[in-house]
C-alpha positions in Angstrom: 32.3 -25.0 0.7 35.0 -26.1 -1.6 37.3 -24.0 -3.6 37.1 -23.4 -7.1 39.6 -23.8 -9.8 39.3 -20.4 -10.6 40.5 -19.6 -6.8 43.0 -21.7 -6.5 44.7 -20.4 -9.8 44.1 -17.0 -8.5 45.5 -17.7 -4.7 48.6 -19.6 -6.5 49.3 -16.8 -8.8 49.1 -13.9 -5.4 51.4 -16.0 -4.0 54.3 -15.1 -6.2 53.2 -11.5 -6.5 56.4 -9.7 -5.6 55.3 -7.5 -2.6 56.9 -4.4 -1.3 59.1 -5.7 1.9 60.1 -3.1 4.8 61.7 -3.3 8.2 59.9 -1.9 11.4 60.5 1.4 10.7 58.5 1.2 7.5 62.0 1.6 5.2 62.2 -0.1 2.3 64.0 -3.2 1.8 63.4 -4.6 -1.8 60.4 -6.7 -3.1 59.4 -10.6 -2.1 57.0 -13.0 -3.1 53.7 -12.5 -1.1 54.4 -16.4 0.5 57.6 -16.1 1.0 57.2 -12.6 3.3 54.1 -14.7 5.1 56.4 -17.9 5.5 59.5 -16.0 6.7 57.8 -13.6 8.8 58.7 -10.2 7.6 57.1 -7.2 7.0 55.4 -6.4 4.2 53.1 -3.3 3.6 49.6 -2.7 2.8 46.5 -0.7 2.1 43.0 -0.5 3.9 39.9 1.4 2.0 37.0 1.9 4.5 34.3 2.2 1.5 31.2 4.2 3.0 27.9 5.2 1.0 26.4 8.7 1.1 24.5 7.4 4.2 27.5 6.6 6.4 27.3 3.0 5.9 30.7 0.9 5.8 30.9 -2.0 3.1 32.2 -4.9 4.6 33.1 -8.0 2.4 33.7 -11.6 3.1 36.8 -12.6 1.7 36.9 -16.0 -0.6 38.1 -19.2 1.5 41.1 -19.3 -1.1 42.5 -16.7 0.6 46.2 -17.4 2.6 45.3 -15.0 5.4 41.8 -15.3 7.3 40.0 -17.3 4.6 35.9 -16.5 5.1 36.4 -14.2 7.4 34.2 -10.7 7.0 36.3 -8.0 6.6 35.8 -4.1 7.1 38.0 -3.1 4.5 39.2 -3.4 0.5 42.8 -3.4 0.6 45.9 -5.9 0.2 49.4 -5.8 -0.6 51.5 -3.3 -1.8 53.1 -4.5 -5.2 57.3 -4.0 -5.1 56.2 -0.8 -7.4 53.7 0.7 -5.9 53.5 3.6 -3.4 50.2 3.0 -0.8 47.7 5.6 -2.6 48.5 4.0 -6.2 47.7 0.3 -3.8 44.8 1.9 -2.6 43.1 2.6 -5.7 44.3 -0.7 -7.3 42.8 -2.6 -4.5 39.2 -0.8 -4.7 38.9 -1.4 -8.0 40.2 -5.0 -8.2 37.9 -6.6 -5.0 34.8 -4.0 -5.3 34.8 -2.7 -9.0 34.8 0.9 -7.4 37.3 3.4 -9.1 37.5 7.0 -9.6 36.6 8.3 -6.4 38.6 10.6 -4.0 40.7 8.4 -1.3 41.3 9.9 2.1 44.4 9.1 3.6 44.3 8.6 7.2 47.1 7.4 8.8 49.9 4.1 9.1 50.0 2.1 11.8 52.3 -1.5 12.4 50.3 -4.8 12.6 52.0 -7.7 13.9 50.3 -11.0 14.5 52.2 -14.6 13.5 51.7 -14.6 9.7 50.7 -11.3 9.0 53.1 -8.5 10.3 52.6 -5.4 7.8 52.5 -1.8 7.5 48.9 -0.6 7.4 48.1 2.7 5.1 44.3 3.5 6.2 41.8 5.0 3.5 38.5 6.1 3.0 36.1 6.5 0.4 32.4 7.1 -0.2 30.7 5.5 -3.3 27.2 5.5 -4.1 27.1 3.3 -7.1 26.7 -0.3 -7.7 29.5 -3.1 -6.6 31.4 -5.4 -8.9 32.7 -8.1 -6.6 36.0 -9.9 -7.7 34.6 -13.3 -7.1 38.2 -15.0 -6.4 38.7 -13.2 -3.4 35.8 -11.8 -2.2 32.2 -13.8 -1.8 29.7 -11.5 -0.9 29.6 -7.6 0.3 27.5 -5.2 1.7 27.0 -1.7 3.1 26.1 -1.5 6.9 26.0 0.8 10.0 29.0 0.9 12.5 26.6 -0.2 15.3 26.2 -3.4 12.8 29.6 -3.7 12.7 30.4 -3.2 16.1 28.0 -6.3 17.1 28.6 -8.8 14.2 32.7 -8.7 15.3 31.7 -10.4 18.9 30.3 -13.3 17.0 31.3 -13.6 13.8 35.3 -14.1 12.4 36.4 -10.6 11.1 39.7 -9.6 10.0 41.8 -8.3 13.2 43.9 -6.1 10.6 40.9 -4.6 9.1 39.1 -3.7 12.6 42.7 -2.6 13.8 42.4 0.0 10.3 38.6 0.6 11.4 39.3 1.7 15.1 42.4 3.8 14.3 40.0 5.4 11.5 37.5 6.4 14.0 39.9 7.6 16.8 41.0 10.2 14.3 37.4 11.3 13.3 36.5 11.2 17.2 39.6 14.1 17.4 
């Protein structure tokens, strides 16, 4: 599968996005572009919304090959980035809508938690949603989505590549509803 022009404009443009950058105590230390916190290795911040519909199934996504960080991989979670002027709620919403057309509803803050792996160290806000209606699929960063049961979820990850963040965001998520 090749990348379209369309992508590429859209991964080159994320890339200078000036992203919220914090230290490991989740203060803030200014904004940088999104490659340059990858390259470097700092730490930026950003959101994860665990969409669910009315039935309790998650929407998981496969995220476009243009993507910097774990191109093609299936993905539990909307989310991304934290703009230099953006709290993690006003992220959150801005994310949702952007990658799965989905705004308006209630978001559920769950918790923060620091995810550190070579070329993705960030502060994680975790979401949640439920949304009944129809998808509108961003189509230069995410492929294809679905709604599906946690049991679905829980199988696919064994064989197929999912986003270690997002199932990080996922398990924390469940620990606190198993409380």
């Amino acid at each position: 599968m090749t990348i379209s022009p369309a992508e590429a404009a859209h991964r080159a443009a994320s890339d200078l996005e000036l992203i919220a950058w914090a230290d490991e105590a989740d203060e803030l230390l200014g904004a940088l572009p999104r490659a340059q916190l990858r390259e470097a290795g700092l730490i930026g911040r950003g959101t994860f919304i665990l969409l669910f519909n009315g039935a309790g199934e998650l929407c998981i996504n496969r995220r476009s090959l243009s993507k910097a960080v774990y191109p093609g991989y299936w993905d539990v979670a909307a989310g991304g980035m934290v703009a230099a002027d953006e709290s993690y709620a006003e992220s959150a919403a801005r994310e949702l809508e952007e990658e799965l057309g989905v705004s308006g509803v209630a978001l559920r803050f769950h918790e923060k938690f620091f995810f550190d792996q070579p070329g993705n160290r960030l502060w994680c806000a975790v979401f949640s949603a439920v949304w009944d209606g129809p998808l509108r699929l961003q189509p230069e960063e995410v492929i294809e989505a679905r709604f599906v049961s946690l049991g679905q979820v829980e199988t696919e990850c064994r064989t197929l590549a999912y986003c270690p963040d997002s199932l990080a965001a996922l398990q924390r998520y469940q620990a606190t509803q198993a409380r």
